[in-house]
C-alpha positions in Angstrom: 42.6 37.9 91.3 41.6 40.2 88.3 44.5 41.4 87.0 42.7 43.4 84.5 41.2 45.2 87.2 44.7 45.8 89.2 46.5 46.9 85.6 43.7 49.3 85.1 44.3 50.8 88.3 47.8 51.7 87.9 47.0 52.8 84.6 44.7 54.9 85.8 47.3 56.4 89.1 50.0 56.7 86.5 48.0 59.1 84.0 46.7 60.7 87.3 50.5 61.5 88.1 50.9 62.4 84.3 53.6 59.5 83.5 54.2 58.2 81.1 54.7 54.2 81.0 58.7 54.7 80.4 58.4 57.0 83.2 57.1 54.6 85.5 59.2 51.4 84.4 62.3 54.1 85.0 61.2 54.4 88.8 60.4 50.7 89.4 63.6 49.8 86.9 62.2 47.5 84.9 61.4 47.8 81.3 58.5 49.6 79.5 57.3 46.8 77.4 56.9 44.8 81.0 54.8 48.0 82.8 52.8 47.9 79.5 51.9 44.1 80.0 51.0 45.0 83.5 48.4 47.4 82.7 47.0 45.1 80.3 46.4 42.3 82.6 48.5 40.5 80.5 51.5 39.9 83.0 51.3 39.1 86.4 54.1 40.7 88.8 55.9 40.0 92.3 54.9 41.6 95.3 58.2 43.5 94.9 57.3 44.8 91.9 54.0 45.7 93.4 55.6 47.4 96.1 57.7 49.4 93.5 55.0 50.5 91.7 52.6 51.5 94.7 55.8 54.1 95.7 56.6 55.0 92.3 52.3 55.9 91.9 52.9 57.4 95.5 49.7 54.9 96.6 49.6 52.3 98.7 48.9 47.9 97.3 45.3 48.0 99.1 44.6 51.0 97.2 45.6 49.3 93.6 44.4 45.6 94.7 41.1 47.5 96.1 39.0 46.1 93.2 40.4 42.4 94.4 39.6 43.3 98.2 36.4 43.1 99.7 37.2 46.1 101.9 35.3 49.3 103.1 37.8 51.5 101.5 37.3 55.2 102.0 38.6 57.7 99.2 38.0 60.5 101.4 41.5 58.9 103.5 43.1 58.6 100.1 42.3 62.2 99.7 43.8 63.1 102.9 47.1 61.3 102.9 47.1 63.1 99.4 47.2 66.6 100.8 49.2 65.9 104.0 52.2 64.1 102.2 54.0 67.5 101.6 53.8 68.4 105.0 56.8 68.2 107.2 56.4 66.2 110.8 55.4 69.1 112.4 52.5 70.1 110.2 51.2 66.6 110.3 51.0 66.6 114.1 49.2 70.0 114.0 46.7 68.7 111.5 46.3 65.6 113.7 45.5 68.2 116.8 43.2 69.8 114.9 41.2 66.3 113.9 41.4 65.3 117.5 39.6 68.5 118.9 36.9 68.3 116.4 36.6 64.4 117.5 36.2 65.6 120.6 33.5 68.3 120.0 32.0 66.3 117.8 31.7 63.8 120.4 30.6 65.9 123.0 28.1 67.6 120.8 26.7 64.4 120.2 26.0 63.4 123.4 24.4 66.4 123.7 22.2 65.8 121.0 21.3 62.7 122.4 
C-alpha cells in the first residue's frame, strides 16, 4: 500500500472541490493536523475514516486507492457519476433510457456492420 500515492489523491480531490484541509477535517470531524498527515503519507487511517473522506471528496475508496488497485478503472464513469449526481431519481432514469437505446442501436448497427 503506497500511502503516498492514496494521500496524494485526496489531496488532489480536495483542491479539485476547492477545500481547504480544515474544510475537509470539519466534514470527516477529525482534526486538520491529522488530514494534513494523511495527505502526506505520513499517517495511515481506518477504513472509517476512509469512508469519511471518499463522501466528504464526494468520490468513492476505489477511486482514491486506484493507484494501490490493479483495476481497469475508467475516468470517463467518474465523469459520468460527476454530472448525474445533481439529478433527481427521475432524471437519472431518463438518462439511463437514453444510454439503453443507444446500446441498443449501437448494437444493432453493429451487427449490421458485421
Amino acid at each position: 500500500m503506497d500511502f503516498l500515492l492514496l494521500g496524494k489523491r485526496i489531496r488532489d480531490e480536495r483542491l479539485l472541490l476547492r477545500l481547504t484541509i480544515e474544510q475537509l477535517a470539519e466534514r470527516i470531524d477529525k482534526s486538520g493536523n491529522f488530514v494534513g498527515q494523511i495527505e502526506r503519507g505520513e499517517s495511515k487511517c481506518s477504513i472509517e475514516t476512509l469512508v469519511a473522506i471518499a463522501n466528504a471528496l464526494e468520490t468513492t475508496i476505489d477511486f482514491l486507492l486506484k493507484d494501490n488497485i490493479k483495476t481497469n478503472d475508467d475516468n470517463v464513469l467518474r465523469e459520468i457519476n460527476i454530472m448525474l449526481s445533481p439529478f433527481d431519481e427521475k432524471g437519472k432514469r431518463f438518462i439511463l433510457g437514453v444510454i439503453k437505446q443507444y446500446a441498443n442501436h449501437h448494437q444493432y448497427t453493429q451487427k449490421e456492420g458485421e
